[in-house]
N, C-alpha and C positions, 0 to 999 in steps of 0.2 A: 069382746073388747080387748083382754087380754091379750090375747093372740098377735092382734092386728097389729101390739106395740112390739112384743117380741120377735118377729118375722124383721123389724129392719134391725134391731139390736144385734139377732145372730148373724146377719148382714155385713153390719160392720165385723164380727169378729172374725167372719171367714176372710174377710179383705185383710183385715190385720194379722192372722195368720200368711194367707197367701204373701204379703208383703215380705215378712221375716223368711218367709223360706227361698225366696226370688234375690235377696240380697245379695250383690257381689262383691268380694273383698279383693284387689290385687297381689295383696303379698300378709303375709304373718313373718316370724320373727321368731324363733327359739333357741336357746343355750345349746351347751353342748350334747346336755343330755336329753333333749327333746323337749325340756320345759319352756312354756309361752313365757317369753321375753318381748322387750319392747326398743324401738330405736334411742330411746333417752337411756336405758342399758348401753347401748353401741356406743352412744357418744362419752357417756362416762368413762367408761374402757380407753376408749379413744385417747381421749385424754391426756390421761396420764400414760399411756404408753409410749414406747422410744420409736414402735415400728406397726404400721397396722396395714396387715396385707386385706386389700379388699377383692376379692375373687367375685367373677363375672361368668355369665355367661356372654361371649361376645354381641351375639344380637339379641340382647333381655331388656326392653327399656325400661323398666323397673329399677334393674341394677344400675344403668347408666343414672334414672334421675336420682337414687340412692347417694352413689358416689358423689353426684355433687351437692347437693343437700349436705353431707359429711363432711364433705370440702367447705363449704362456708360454715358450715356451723363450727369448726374444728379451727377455723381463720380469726373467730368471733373471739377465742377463748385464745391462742399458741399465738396470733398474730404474725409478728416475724420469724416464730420458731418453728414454721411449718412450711416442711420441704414438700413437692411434690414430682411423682415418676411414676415410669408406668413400662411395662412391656412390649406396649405399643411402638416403643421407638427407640431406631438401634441406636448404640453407643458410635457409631461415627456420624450420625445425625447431628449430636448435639451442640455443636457449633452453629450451623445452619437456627435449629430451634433456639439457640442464647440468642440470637440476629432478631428472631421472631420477636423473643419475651421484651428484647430492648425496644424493638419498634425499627429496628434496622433493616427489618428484613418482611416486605409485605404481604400479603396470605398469595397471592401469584408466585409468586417466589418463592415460599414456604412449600409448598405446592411441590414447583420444579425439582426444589433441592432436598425433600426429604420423603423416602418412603413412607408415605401413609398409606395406611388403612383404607379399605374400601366404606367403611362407615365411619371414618372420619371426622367428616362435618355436624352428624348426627350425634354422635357417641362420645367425642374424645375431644372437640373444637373447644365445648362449652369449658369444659376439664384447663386445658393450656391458655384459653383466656382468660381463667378465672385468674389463672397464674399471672398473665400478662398486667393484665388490672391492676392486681394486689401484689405485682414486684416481688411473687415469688420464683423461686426456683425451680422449674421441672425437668427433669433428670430420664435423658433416655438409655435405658439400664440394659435393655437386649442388648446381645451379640449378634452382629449381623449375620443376615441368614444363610451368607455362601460359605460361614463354617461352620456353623452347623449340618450344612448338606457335606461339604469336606469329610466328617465325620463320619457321618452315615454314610459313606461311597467308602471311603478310605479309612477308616479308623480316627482315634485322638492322637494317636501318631504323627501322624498328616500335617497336622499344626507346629510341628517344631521346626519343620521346613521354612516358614513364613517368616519373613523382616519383621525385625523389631517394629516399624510402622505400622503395620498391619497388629502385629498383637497387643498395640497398645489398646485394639479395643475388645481383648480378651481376657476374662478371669486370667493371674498367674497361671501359667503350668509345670509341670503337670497339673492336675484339678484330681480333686478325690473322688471318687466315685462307689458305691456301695451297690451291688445289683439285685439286692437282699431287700434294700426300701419296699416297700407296695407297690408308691407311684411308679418305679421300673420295672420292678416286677410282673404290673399287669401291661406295660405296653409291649416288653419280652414275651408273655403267652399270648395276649391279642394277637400280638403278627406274628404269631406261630411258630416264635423261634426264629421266623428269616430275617439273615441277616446279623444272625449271632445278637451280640450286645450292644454293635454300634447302632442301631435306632436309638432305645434306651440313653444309649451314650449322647446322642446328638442333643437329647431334651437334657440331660441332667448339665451340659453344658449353657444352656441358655441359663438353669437355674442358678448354676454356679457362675456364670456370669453377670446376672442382675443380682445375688446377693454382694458381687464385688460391688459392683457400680453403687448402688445402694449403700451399703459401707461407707463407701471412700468419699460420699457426698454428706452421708448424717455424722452430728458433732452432741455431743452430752447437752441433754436440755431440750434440745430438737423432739419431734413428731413429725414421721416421714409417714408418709401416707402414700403407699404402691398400687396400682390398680394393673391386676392380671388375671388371667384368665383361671377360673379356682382353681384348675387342678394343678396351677404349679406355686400353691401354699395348700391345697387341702391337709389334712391329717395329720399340721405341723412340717409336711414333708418339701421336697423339692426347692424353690428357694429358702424357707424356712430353717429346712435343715443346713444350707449352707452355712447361713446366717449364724448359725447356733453352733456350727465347727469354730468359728472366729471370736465370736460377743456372746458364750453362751450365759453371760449375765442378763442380757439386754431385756425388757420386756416385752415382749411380742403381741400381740391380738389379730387372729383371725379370722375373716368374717367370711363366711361360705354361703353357696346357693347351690338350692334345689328346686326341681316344676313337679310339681306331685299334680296329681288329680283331683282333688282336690288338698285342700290346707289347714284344714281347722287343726288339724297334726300331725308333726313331724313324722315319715315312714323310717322305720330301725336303717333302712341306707344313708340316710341323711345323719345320722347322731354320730357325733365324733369327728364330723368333718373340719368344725370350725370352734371358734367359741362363741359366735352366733351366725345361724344358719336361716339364713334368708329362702324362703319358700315360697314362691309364684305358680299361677293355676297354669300346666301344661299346655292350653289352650290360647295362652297371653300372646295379642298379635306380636309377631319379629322387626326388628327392626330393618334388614336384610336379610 
């Protein structure tokens, strides 16, 4: 009689085991040093900081509904004191995009007159209308990309050649450059040396130009909220460091991602990247 009770009890527990092991998580959250953190960590940070780079994987839909989750919650608390930009969109866009935010200018037309993105409407729409909505500001802080190829063909030479019209929507120059950073470092041995520095040089200009653009838009009191691709705030570096040649008072917070295989913790590549490091399962559909 025993038995006959026991046989469904251990029943249940193998289901209730098989349950917990089948679970699927889409993303975890850890500090710099690999300890589990939590998003209420991110937005405290958030908060009170002058500058928070949110680094992305471009097609990660995790990080894009991250980002805007941060966006309102971060509206919720800063209200009018939160600016937003993003790498996604060059500095001579931003005309066309202020047409946008006022309502002057309709997403056909937004469309025609400004380089987007190929995930655009998925990724980065929900982003500038939240801005629209809420009368915010968003700031398209790239350098447009025919000088940065300038660069990389010709050297940072190249650029002095150019009308004052054209370099209004370049970082001053000359631009500092350090070949010694990591973030250049590794795209100098990646591509083998070709091409000498000017690759290297082409990105450290985008950096050095969204931390101008950035700059020249946030005002003491403000929380600017950047959304770029991570590797150009990872390890503090690239616009980061920019930022930190000019305001090295300012508070910064940067938030990184990694796709591990799985998540339950951070792998030693991931630690240091950020000061929380957003981790998603390798296998997470793309958005594109």
């Amino acid at each position: 009689m025993k038995s006959k009770v026991l046989i469904p009890i251990l029943g249940l527990f193998t289901l209730s085991f098989t349950l917990k092991t089948t679970e699927k998580t889409a993303y975890a959250i850890f500090s710099s040093q690999g300890k589990k953190a939590s998003y209420q960590q991110i937005l405290a940070a958030a908060q009170s900081a002058d500058i928070v780079f949110f680094g992305e994987h471009h097609n990660n839909p995790i990080h894009h509904w991250l980002q805007l989750e941060l966006t309102k919650d971060l509206f919720a608390v800063k209200k009018d004191k939160l600016v937003l930009g993003a790498e996604m969109f060059e500095a001579d866009n931003q005309r066309a995009l202020n047409s946008y935010l006022a309502g002057t200018l309709d997403e056909k037309k937004l469309k025609d007159s400004v380089r987007l993105w190929p995930n655009y409407k998925t990724d980065y729409k929900p982003l500038v209308d939240f801005a629209k909505t809420n009368k915010l500001p968003f700031i398209a802080t790239n350098v447009p990309r025919k000088y940065a190829n300038m660069v990389y063909m010709k050297g940072s030479e190249s650029l002095d050649s150019l009308p004052a019209s054209e370099k209004q929507w370049i970082c001053p120059l000359p631009f500092k450059y350090d070949p010694e950073l990591k973030c250049y470092k590794e795209i100098f041995e990646n591509a083998g040396g070709h091409g000498g520095q000017n690759l290297p040089k082409s990105q450290a200009l985008k950096d050095a130009t969204m931390a101008h653009f950035l700059l020249q838009n946030w005002k003491p009191g403000q929380t600017f909220l950047h959304y770029n691709g991570a590797y150009h705030s990872d390890n503090h570096q690239s616009i980061v460091w920019y930022v930190k040649q000019q305001k090295p008072e300012l508070k910064i917070v940067v938030i990184s991602v990694v796709e591990q295989e799985k998540i339950d913790q951070l792998n030693k590549e991931g630690q240091g990247l950020g000061d929380f490091i957003i981790a998603t399962p390798a296998t997470l559909t793309k958005t594109h």
